[in-house]
C-alpha positions in Angstrom: 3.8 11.3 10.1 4.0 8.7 7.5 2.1 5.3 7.9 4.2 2.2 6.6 3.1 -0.9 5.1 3.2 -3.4 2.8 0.0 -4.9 0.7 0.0 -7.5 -1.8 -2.2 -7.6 -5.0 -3.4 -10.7 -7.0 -3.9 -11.5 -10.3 -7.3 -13.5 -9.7 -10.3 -11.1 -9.3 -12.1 -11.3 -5.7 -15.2 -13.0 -5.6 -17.8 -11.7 -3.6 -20.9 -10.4 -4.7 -21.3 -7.2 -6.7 -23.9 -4.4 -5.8 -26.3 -4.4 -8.3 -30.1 -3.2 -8.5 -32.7 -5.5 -7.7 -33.4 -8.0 -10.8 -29.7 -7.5 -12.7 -28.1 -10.5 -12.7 -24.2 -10.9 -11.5 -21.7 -10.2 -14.1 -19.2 -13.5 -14.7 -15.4 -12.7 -13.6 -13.1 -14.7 -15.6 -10.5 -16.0 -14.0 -7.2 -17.0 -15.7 -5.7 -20.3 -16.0 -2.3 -19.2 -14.9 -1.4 -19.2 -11.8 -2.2 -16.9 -9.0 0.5 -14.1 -9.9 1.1 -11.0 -7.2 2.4 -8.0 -7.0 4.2 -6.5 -4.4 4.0 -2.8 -2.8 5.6 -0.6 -0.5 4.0 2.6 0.5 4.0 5.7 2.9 0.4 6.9 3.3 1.4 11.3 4.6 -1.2 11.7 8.0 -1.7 15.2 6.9 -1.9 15.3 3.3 -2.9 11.9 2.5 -0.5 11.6 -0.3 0.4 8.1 -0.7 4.1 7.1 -2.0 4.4 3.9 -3.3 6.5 1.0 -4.9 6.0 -1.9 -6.5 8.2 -4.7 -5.8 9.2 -8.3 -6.8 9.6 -9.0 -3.5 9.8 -7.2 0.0 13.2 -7.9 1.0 15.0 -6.4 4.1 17.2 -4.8 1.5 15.0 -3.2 -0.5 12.8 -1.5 2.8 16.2 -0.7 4.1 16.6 1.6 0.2 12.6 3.0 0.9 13.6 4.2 3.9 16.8 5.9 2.7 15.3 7.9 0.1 12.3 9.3 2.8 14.9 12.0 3.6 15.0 13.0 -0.6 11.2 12.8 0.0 10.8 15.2 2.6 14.0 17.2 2.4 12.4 20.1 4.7 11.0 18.4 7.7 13.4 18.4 10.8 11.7 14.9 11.9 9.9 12.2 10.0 8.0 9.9 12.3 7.0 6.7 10.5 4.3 4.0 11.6 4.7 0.5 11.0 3.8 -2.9 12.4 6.4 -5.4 14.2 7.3 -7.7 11.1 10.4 -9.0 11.5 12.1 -7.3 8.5 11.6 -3.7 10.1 14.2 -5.0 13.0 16.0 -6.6 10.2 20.1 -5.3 10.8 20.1 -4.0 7.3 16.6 -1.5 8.0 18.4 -0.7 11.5 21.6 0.0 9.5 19.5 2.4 6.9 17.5 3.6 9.8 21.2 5.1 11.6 22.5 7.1 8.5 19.1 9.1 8.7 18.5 10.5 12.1 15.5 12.4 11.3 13.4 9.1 10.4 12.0 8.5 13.5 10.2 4.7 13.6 6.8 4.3 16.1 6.0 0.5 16.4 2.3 -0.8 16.2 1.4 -3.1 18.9 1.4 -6.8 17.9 -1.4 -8.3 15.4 -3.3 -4.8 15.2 -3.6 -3.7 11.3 -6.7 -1.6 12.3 -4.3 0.5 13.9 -2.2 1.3 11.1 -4.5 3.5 8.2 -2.4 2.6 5.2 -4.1 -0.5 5.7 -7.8 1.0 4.7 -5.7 2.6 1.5 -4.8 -1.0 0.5 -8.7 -1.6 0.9 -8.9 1.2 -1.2 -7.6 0.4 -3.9 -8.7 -3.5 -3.9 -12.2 -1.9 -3.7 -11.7 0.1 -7.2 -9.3 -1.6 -8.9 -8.9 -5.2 -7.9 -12.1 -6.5 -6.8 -14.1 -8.1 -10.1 -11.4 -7.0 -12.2 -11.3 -8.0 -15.6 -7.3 -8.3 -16.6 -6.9 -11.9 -15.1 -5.4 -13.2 -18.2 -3.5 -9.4 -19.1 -0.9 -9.5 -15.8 1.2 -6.6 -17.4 -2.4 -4.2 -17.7 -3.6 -5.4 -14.2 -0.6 -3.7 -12.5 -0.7 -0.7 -14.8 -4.8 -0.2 -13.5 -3.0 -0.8 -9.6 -0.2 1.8 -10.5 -2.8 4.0 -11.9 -4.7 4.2 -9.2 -1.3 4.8 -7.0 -0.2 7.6 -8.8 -3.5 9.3 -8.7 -2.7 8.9 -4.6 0.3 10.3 -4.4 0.0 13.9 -4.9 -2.7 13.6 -1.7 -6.1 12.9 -1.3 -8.7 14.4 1.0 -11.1 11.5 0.6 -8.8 8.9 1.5 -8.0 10.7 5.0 -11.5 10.9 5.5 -12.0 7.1 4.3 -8.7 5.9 6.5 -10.4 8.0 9.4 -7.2 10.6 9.4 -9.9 13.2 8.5 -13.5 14.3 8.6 
């Protein structure tokens, strides 16, 4: 069972408040003067392993989803049926997902109801990773190194992770 999403990331650090013992005063975040830059990702959290395959994208276009989903067979070449999870955005009932959807008839989709992202636990991986990577970062003004600390911390997902079951609730 794989657990579908989309999450987006942004070049300007988050700003709320920092943990810190008492009497330590707030580090500054710098923000940049350029403009609020994102980056884009596609990713498969695995229910039983928790490895997290991912992709970072210009843009999420029906098109591209529609290639992510055709190379989840390459992925898991020895399962008989892939179930996968995701929410009701219109570009999963896009006709050129459906179309990628046909040619591989052991991807199996599982719609989330309406408006319900606590239902889907790729979403607490997203949180995941804003928590450790994004949140008060300091690369606002280094775009290019900002990704490569979010891709970092993808990778290091991907060959499973028994703390972010436990974290996305998959686990105890």
């Amino acid at each position: 069972m794989l657990y579908e999403d989309e999450a987006t990331f942004y070049r300007q650090p988050t700003q709320a408040c920092l943990w810190a013992y008492m009497g330590r005063r707030q580090p500054r975040m710098s923000y940049s003067h350029r403009s609020n830059t994102r980056m884009r990702v596609i990713g498969y959290l695995n229910a039983i392993t928790g490895a997290v395959k991912s992709e970072d994208v210009s843009r999420v276009s029906a098109s591209r989803l529609a290639r992510s989903v055709s190379e989840l067979s390459e992925t898991y070449p020895r399962l008989d049926t892939i179930y996968v999870v995701w929410d009701n955005w219109p570009v999963h009932k896009h006709h050129k997902v459906l179309a990628a959807l046909e040619k591989q008839p052991r991807v199996e989709v599982l719609l989330l109801p309406t408006y319900s992202p606590w239902l889907n636990p790729i979403e607490k991986c997203w949180r995941w990773v804003k928590q450790r990577v994004t949140h008060a970062h300091p690369w606002s003004d280094d775009f290019s190194e900002f990704k490569q600390q979010v891709r970092e911390e993808l990778d290091a997902l991907s060959q499973g992770s028994k703390e972010l079951l436990i974290y996305a609730g998959l686990s105890h």
